[in-house]
C-alpha positions as CSV (number, residue, x, y, z in Angstrom):
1,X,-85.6,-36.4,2.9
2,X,-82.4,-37.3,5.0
3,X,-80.5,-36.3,1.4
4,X,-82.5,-32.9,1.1
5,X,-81.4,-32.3,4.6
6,X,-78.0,-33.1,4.3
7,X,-77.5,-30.9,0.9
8,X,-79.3,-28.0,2.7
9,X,-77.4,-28.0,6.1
10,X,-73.7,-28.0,3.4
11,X,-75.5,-25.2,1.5
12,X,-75.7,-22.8,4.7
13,X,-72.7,-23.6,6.5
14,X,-70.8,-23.0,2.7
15,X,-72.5,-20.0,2.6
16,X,-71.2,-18.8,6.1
17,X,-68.2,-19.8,5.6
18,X,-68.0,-17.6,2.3
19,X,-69.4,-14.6,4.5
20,X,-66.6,-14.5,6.7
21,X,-63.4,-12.9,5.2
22,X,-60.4,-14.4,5.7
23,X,-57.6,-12.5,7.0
24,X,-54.9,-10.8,4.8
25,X,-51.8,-12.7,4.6
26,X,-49.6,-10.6,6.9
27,X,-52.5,-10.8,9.4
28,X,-52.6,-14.4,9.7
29,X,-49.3,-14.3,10.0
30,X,-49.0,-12.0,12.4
31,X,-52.1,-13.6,14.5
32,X,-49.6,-16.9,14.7
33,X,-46.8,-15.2,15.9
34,X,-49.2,-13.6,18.4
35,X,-50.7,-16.7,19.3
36,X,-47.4,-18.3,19.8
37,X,-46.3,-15.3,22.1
38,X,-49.3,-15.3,24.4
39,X,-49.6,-19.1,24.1
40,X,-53.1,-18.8,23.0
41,X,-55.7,-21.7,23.1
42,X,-57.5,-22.1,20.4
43,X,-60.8,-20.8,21.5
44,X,-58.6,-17.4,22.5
45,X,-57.3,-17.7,19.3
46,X,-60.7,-17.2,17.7
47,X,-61.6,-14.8,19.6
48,X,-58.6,-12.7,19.5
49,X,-58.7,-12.6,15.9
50,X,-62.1,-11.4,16.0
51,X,-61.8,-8.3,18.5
52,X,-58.4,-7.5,16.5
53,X,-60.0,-7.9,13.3
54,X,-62.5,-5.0,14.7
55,X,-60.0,-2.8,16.1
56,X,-58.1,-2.8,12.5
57,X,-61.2,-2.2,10.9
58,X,-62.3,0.7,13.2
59,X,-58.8,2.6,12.6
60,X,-59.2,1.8,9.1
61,X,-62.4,3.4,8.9
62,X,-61.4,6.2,10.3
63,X,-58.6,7.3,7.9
64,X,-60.8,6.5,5.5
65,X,-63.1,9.0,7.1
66,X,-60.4,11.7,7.7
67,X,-59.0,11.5,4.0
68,X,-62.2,11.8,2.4
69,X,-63.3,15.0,4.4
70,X,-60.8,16.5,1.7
71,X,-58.5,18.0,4.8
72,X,-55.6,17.2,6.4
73,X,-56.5,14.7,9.7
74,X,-55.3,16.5,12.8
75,X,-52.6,14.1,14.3
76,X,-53.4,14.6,17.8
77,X,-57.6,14.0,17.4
78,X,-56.2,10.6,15.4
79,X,-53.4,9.8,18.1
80,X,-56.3,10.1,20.2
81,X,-58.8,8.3,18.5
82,X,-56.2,5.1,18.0
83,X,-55.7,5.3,21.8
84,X,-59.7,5.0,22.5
85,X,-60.1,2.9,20.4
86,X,-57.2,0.4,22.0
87,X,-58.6,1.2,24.8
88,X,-61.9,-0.3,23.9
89,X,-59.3,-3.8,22.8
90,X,-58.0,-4.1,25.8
91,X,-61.7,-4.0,27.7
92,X,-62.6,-6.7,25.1
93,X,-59.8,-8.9,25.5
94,X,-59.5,-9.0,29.3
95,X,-62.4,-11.7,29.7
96,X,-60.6,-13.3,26.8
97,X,-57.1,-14.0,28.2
98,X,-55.4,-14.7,31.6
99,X,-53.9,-11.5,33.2
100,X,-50.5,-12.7,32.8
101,X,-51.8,-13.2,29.0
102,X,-53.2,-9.2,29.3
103,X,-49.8,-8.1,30.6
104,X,-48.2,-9.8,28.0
105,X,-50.4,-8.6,25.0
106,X,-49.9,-4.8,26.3
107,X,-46.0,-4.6,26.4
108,X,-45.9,-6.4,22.9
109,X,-48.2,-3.6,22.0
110,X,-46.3,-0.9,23.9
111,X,-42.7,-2.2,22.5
112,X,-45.2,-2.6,18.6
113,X,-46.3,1.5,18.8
114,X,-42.6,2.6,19.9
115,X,-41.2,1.1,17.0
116,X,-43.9,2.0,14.6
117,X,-43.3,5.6,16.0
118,X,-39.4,5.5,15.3
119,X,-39.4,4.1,12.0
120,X,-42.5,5.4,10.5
121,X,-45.5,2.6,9.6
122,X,-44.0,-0.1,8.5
123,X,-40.9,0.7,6.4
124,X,-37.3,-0.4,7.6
125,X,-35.1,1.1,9.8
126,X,-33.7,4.3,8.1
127,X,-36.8,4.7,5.5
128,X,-38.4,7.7,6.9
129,X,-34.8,8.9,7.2
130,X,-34.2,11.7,4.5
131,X,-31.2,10.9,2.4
132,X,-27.8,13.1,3.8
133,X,-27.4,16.5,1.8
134,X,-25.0,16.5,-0.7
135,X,-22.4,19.4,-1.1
């Protein structure tokens, strides 16, 4: 019976564990350095994860959304969607970490944004730079 049990109870926890997705690579990484920044416990860890893993999944779906409406998105209803919907972030995450934790979190997302904005999403310096004309 104890055996039954045993085999059962390692079934369903393998089985949760195989419903939850791990993060991508650069998100894991990312998550560290974040969690090295804000000096997160590990319980804020977890939890951070989870309300970011949301928020990436809510943008997400709303490109997706946009692009398949077969139009071009508007840029400002989608600048204004991204900022409700960090918004709704930072309302999660203020019971989760300590203001000075909060404060943090927000400038490395202010200083994250003004560098996404000046070198386009995520290529290098210079790669949404067109090439100089030639004469």
């Amino acid at each position: 019976m104890k055996a039954t049990v045993l085999a059962l109870t390692a079934l369903w926890a393998g089985a949760l564990i195989a419903q939850t997705p791990a993060p991508p690579p650069q998100h894991a990484a990312h998550l560290e350095k974040l969690a090295t920044l804000l000096d997160l416990t590990d319980a804020q860890k977890t939890q951070v994860q989870a309300i970011l893993q949301e928020e990436h999944a809510k943008i997400r779906a709303a490109h997706e959304q946009a692009m398949a409406s077969g139009t071009e998105p508007d840029a400002q209803q989608m600048q204004a969607l991204h900022q409700q919907i960090k918004q709704e972030t930072l309302q999660k995450l203020t019971p989760v970490l300590s203001p000075a934790q909060l404060k943090k979190f927000q400038t490395l997302q202010e200083m994250h944004g003004e560098m996404m904005h000046r070198f386009g999403h995520g290529g290098p310096p210079g790669a949404d730079t067109p090439p100089p004309a030639q004469n």
